[in-house]
BAKOLFI-622280 format. One record per atom (N, C-alpha, C): residue number from 0; residue in three letters; x, y, z. Coordinates in nm, 4 decimals. Each point is the difference from the previous one (the first is absolute). Layout:
# residues N
+-----+------+----------+----------+----------+
| seq | type |     east |    north |       up |
+-----+------+----------+----------+----------+
| NUM |  ALA |        X |        Y |        Z |
...
+-----+------+----------+----------+----------+
# end
This chain:
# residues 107
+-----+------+----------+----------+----------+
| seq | type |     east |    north |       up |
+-----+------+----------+----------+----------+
|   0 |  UNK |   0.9690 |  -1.3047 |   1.4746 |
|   0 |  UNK |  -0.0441 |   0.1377 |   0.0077 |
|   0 |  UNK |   0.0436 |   0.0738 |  -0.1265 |
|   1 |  UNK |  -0.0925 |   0.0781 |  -0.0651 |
|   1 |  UNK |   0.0110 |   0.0914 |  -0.1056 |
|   1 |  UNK |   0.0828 |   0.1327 |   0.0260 |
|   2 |  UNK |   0.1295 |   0.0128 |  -0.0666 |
|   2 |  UNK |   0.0925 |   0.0751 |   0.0519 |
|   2 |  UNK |  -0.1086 |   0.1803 |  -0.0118 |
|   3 |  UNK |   0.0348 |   0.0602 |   0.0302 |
|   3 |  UNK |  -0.0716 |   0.1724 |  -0.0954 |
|   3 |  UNK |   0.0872 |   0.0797 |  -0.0413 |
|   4 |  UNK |  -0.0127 |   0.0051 |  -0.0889 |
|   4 |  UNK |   0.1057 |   0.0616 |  -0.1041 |
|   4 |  UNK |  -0.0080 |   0.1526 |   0.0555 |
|   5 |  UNK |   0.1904 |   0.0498 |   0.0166 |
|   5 |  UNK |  -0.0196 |   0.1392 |   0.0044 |
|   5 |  UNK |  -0.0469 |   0.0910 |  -0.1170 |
|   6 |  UNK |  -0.0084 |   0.1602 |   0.0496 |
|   6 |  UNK |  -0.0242 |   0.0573 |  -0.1277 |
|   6 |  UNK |   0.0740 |   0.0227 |  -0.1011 |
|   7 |  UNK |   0.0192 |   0.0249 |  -0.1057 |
|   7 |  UNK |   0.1187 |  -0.0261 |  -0.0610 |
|   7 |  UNK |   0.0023 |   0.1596 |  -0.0591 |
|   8 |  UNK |   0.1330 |   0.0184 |  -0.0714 |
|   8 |  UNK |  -0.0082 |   0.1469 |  -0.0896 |
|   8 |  UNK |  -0.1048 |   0.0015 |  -0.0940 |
|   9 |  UNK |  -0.0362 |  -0.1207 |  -0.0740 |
|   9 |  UNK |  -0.1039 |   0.0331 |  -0.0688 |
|   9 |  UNK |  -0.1208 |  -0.0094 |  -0.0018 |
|  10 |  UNK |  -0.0769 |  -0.0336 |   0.1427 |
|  10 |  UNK |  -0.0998 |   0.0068 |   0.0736 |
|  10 |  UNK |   0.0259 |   0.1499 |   0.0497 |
|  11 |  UNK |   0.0760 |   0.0517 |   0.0675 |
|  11 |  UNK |  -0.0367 |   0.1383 |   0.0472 |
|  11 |  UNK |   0.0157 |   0.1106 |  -0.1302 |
|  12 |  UNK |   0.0373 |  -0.0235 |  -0.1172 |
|  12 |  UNK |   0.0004 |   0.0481 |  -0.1117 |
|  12 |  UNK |  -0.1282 |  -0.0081 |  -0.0739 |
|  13 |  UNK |  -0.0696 |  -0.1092 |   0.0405 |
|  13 |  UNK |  -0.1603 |  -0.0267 |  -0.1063 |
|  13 |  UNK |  -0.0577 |   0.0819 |   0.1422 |
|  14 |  UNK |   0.0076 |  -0.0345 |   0.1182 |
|  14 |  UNK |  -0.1182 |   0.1368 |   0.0978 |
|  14 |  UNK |   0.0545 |   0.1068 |  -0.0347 |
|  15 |  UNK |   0.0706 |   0.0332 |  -0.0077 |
|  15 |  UNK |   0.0452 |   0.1359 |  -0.0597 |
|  15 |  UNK |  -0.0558 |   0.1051 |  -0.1243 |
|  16 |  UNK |   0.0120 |  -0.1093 |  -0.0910 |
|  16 |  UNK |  -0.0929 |  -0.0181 |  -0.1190 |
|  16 |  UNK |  -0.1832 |   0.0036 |  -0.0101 |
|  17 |  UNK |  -0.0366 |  -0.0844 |   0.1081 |
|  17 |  UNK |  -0.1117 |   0.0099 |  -0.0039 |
|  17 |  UNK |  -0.0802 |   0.1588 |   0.1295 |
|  18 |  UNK |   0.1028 |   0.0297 |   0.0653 |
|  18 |  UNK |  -0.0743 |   0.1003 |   0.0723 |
|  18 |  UNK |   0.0430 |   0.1127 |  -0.0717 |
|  19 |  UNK |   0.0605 |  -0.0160 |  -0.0813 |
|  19 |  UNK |   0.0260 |   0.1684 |  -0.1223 |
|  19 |  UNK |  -0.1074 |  -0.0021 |  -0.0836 |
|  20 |  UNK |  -0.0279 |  -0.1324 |  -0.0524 |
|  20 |  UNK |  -0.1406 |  -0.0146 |  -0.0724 |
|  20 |  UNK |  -0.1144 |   0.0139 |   0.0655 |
|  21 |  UNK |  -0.0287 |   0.0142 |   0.1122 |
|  21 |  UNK |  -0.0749 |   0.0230 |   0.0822 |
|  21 |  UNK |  -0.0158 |   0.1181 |   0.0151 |
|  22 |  UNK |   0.1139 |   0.0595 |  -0.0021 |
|  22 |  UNK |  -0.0117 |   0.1713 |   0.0168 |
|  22 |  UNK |  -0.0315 |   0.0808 |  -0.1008 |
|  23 |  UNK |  -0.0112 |  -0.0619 |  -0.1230 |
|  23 |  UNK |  -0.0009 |   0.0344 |  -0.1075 |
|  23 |  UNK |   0.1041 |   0.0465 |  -0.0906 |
|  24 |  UNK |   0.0777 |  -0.0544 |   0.0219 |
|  24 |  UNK |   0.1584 |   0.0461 |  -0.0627 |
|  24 |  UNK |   0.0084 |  -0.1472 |  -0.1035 |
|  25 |  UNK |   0.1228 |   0.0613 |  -0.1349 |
|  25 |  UNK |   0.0236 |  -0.1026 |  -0.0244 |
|  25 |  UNK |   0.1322 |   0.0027 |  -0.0188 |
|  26 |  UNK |   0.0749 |  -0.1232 |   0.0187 |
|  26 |  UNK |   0.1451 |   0.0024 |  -0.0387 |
|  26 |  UNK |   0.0445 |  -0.0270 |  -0.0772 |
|  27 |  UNK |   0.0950 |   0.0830 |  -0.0230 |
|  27 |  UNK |   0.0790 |  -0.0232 |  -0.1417 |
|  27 |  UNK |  -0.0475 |   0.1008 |  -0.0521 |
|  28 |  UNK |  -0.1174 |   0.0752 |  -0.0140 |
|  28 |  UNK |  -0.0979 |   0.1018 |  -0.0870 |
|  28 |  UNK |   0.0153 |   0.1153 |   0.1182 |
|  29 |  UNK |   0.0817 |   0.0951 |   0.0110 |
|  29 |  UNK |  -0.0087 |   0.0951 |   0.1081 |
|  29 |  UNK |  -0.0948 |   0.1440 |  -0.0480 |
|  30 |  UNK |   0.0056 |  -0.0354 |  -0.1439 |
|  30 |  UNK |  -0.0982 |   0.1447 |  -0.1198 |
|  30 |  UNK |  -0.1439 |  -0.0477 |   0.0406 |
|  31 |  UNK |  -0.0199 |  -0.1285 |   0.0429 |
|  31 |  UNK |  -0.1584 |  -0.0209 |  -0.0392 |
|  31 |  UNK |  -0.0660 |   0.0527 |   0.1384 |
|  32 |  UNK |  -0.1470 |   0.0180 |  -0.0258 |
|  32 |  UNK |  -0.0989 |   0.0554 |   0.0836 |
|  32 |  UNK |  -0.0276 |  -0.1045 |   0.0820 |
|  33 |  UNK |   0.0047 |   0.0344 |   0.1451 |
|  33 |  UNK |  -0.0469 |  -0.0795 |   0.1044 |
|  33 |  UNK |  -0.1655 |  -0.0890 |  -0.0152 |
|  34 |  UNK |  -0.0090 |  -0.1225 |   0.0205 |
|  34 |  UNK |  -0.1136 |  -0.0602 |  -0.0629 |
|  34 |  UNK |  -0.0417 |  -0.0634 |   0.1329 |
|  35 |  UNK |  -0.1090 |  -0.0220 |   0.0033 |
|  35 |  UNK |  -0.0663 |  -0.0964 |   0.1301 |
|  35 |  UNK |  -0.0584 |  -0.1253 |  -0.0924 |
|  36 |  UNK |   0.1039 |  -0.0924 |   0.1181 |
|  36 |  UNK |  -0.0821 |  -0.1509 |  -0.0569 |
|  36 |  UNK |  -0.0192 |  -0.0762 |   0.1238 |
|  37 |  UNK |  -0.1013 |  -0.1232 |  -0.0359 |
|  37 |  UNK |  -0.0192 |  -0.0878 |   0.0889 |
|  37 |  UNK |   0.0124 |  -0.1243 |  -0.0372 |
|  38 |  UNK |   0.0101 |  -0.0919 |   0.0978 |
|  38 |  UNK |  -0.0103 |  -0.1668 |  -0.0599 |
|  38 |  UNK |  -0.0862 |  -0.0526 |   0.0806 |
|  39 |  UNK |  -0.0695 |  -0.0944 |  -0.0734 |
|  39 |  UNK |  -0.0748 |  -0.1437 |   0.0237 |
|  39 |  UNK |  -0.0589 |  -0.0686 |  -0.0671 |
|  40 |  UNK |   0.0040 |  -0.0912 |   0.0606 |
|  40 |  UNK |  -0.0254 |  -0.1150 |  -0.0376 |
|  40 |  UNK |  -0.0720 |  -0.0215 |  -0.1304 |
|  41 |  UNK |   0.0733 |  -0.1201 |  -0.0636 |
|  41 |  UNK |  -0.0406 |   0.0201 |  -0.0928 |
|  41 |  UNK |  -0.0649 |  -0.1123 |  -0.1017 |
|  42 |  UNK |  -0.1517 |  -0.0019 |   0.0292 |
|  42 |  UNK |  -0.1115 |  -0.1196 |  -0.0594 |
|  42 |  UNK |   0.0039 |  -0.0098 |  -0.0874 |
|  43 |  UNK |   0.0255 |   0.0229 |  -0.1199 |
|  43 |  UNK |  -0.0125 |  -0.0811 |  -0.1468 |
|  43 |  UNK |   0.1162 |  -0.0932 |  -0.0165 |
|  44 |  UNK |   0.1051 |   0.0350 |   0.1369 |
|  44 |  UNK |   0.1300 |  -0.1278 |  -0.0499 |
|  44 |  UNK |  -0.0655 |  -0.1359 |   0.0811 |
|  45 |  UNK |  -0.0802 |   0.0255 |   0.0797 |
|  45 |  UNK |  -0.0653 |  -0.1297 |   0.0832 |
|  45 |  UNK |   0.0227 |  -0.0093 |   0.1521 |
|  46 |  UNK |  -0.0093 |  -0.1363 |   0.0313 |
|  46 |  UNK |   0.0044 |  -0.0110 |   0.1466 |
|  46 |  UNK |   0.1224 |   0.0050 |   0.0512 |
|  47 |  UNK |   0.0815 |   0.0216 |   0.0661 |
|  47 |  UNK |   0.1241 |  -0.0391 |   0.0894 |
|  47 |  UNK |   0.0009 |  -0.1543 |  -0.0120 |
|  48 |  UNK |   0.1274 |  -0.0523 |  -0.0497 |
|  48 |  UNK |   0.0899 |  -0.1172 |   0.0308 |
|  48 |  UNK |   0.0410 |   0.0209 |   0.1009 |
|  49 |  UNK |  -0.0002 |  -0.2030 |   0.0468 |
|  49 |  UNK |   0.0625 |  -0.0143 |   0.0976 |
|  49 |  UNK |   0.1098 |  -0.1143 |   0.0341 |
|  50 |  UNK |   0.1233 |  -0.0108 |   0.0815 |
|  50 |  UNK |   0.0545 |  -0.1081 |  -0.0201 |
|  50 |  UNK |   0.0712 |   0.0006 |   0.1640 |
|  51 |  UNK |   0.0485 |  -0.1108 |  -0.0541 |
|  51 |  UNK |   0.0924 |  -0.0498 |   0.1843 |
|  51 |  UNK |   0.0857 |  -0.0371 |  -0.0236 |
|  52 |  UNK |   0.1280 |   0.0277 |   0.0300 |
|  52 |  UNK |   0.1332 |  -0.0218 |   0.0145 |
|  52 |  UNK |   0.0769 |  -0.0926 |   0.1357 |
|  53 |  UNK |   0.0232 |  -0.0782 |  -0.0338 |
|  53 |  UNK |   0.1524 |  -0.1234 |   0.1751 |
|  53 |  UNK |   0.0619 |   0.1162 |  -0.0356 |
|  54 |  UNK |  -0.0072 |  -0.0050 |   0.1300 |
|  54 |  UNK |   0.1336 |   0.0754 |   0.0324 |
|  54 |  UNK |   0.1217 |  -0.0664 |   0.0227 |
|  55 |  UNK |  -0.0090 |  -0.1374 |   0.0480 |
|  55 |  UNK |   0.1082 |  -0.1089 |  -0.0129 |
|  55 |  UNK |   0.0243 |  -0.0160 |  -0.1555 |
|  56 |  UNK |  -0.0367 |  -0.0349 |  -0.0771 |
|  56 |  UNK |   0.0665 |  -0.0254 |  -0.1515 |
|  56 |  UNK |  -0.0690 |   0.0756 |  -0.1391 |
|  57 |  UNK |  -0.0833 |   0.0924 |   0.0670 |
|  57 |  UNK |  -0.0147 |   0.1379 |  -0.0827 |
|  57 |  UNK |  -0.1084 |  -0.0649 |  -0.1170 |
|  58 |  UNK |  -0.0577 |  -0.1243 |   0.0309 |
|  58 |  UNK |  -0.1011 |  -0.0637 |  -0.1043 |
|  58 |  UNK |  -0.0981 |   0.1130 |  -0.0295 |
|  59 |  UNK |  -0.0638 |   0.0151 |  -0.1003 |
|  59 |  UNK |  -0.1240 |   0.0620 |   0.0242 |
|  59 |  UNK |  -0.1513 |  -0.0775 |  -0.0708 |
|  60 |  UNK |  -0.1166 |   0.0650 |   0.0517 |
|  60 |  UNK |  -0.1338 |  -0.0783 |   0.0018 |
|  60 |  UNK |   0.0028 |   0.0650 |  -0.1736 |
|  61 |  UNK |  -0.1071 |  -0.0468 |  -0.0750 |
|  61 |  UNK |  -0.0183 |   0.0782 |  -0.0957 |
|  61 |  UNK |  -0.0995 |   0.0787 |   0.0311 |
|  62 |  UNK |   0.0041 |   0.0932 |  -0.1061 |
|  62 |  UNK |  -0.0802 |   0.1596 |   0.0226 |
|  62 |  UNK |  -0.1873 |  -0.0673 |  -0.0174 |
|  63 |  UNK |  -0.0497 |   0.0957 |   0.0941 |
|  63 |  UNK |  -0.1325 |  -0.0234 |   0.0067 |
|  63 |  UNK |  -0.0874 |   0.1036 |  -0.0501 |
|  64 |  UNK |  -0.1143 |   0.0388 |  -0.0308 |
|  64 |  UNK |  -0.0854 |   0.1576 |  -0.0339 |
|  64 |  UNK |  -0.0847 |  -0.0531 |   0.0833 |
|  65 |  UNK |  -0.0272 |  -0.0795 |   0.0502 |
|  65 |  UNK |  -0.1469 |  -0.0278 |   0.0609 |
|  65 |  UNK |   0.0092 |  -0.0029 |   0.1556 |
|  66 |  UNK |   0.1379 |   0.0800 |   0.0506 |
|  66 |  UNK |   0.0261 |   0.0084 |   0.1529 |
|  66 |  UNK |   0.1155 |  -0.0870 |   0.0750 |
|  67 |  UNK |   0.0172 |   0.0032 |   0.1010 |
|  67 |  UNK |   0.1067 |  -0.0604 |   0.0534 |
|  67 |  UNK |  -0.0402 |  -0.1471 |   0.0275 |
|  68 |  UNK |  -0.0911 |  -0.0318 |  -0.0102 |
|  68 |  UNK |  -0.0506 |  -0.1212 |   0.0473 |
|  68 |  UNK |   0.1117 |  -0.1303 |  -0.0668 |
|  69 |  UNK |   0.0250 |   0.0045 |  -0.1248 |
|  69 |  UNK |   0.0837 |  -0.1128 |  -0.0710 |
|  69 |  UNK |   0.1377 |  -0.0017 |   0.0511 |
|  70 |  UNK |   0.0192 |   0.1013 |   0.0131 |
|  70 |  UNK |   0.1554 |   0.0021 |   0.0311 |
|  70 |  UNK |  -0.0123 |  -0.0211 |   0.1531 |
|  71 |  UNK |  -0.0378 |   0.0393 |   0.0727 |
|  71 |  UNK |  -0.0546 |  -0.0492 |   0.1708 |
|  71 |  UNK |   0.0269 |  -0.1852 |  -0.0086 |
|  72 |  UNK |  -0.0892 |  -0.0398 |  -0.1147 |
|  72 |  UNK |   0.0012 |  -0.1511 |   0.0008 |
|  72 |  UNK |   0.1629 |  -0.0735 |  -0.0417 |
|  73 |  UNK |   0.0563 |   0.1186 |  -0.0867 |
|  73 |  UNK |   0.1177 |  -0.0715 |  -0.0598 |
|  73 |  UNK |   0.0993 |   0.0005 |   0.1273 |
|  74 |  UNK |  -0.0099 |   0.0929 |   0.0568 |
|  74 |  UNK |   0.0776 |  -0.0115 |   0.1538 |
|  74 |  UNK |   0.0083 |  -0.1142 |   0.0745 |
|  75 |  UNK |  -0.1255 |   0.0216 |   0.0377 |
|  75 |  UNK |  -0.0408 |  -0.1495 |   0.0722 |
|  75 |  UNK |   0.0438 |  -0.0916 |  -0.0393 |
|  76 |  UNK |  -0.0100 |  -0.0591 |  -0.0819 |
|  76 |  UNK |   0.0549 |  -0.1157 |  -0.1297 |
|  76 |  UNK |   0.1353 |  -0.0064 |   0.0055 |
|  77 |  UNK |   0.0871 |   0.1335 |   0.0124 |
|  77 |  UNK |   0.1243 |   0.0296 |  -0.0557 |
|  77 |  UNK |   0.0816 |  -0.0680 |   0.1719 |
|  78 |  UNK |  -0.0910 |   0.0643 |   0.0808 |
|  78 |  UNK |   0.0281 |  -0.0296 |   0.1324 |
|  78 |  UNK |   0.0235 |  -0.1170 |   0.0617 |
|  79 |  UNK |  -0.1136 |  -0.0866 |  -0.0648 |
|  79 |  UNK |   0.0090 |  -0.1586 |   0.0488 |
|  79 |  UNK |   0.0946 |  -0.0788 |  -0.1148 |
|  80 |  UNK |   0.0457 |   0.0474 |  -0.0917 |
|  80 |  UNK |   0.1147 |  -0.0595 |  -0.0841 |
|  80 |  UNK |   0.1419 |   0.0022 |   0.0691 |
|  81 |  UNK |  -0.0318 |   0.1344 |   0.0591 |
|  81 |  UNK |   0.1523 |   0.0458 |   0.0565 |
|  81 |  UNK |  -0.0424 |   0.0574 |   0.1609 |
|  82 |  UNK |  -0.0234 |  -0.0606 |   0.0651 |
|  82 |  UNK |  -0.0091 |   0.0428 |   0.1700 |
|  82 |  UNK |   0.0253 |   0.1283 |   0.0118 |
|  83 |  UNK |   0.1753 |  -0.0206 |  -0.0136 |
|  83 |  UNK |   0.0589 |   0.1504 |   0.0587 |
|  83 |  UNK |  -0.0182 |   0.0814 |  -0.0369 |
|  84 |  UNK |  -0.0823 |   0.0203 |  -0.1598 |
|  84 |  UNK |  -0.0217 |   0.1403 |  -0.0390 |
|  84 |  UNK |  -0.1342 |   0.0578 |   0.0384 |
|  85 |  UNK |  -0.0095 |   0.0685 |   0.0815 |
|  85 |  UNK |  -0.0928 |   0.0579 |   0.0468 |
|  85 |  UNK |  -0.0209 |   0.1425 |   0.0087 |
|  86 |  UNK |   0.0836 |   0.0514 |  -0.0591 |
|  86 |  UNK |  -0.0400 |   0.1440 |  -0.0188 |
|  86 |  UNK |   0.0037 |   0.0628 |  -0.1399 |
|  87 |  UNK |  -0.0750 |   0.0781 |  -0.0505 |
|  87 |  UNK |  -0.0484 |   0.0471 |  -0.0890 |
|  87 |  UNK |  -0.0307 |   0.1456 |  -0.0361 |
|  88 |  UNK |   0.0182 |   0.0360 |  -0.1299 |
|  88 |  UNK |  -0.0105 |   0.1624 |   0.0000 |
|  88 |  UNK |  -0.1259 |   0.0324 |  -0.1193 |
|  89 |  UNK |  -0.0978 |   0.0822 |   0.0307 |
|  89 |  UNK |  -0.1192 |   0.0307 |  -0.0927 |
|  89 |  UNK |   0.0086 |   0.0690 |  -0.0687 |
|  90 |  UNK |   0.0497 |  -0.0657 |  -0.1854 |
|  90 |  UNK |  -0.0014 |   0.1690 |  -0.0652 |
|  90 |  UNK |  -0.1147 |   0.0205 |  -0.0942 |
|  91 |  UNK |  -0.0745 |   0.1144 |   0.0648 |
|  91 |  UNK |  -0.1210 |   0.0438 |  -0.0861 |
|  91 |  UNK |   0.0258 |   0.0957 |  -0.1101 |
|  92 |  UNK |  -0.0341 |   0.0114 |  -0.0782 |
|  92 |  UNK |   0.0045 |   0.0746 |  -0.1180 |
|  92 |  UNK |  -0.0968 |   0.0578 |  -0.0447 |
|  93 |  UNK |  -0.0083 |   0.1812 |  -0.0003 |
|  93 |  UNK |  -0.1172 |   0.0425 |  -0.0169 |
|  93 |  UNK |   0.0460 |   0.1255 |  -0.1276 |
|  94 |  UNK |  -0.1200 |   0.0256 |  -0.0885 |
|  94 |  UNK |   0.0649 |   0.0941 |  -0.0841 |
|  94 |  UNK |  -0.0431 |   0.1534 |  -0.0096 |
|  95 |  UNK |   0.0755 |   0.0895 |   0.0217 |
|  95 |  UNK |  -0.0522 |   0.1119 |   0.0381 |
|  95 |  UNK |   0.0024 |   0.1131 |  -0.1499 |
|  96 |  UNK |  -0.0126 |   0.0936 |   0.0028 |
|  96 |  UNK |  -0.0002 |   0.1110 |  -0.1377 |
|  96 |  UNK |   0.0553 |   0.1725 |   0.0819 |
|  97 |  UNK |   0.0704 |   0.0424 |  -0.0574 |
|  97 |  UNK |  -0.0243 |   0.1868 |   0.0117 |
|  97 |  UNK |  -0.0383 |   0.0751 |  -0.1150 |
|  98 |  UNK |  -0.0528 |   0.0687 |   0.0612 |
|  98 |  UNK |  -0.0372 |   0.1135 |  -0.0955 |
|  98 |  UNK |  -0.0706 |   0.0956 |   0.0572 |
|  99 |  UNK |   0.0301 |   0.0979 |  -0.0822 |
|  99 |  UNK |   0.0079 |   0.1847 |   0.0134 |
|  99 |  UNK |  -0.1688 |   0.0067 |   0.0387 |
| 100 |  UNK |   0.0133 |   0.0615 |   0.1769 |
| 100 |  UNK |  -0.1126 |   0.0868 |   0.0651 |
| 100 |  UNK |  -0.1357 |  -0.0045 |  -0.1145 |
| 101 |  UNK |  -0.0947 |  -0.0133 |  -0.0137 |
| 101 |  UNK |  -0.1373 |   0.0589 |  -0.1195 |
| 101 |  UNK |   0.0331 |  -0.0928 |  -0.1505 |
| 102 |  UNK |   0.1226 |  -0.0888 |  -0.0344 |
| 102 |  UNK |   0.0192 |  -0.0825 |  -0.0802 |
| 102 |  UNK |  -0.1145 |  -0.1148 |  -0.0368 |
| 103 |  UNK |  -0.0754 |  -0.0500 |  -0.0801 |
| 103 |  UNK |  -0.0763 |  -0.1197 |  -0.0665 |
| 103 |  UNK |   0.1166 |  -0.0909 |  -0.0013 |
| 104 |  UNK |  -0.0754 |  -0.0984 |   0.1243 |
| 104 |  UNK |   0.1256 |  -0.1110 |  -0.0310 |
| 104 |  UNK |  -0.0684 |  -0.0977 |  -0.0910 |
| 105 |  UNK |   0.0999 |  -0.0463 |  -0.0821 |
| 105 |  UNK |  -0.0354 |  -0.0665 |  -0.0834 |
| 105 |  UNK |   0.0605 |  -0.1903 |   0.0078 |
| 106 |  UNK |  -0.1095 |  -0.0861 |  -0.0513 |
| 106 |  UNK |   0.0512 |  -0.1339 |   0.0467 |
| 106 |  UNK |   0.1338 |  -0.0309 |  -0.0988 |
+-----+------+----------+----------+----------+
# end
């Protein structure tokens, strides 16, 4: 079983961070003018990677762009090498952008 990590100080320090930026505040800059921004996603960096992690000996699949499908197979594979490892963690990787409300995002 995949332990779940508590939150840590510097996880409730980056939400912290990100809902001030949200509000339009910035930190560190208390002179500057409140700004509205948004994020997403972000297509000129490409598709989301993907990979699979044992959770028994922390191996990992190599990274895929073309979906989870390869790393799905390296499991399997990884599985019948080693029986007992049977559990696994999915890390996808996707790339996002911010920028300022009415901004030209640029690639």
């Amino acid at each position: 079983m995949i332990p779940v990590p508590r939150r840590s100080v510097a996880d409730r320090t980056r939400r912290a961070a990100l809902a001030a930026a949200a509000a339009g505040l910035h930190p560190g800059n208390p002179g500057a003018e409140a700004a509205a921004w948004s994020i997403s996603q972000d297509a000129a960096s490409g598709a989301p990677l993907y990979e699979f992690q044992c959770a028994t000996c922390r191996k990992m699949s190599k990274t895929s762009e073309g979906g989870p499908l390869a790393p799905e197979v390296w499991a399997l594979r990884h599985t019948a090498l080693h029986p007992s490892h049977r559990s696994y963690c999915s890390v996808v990787t996707s790339f996002w952008r911010v920028a300022l409300v009415g901004e030209e995002v640029r690639p």
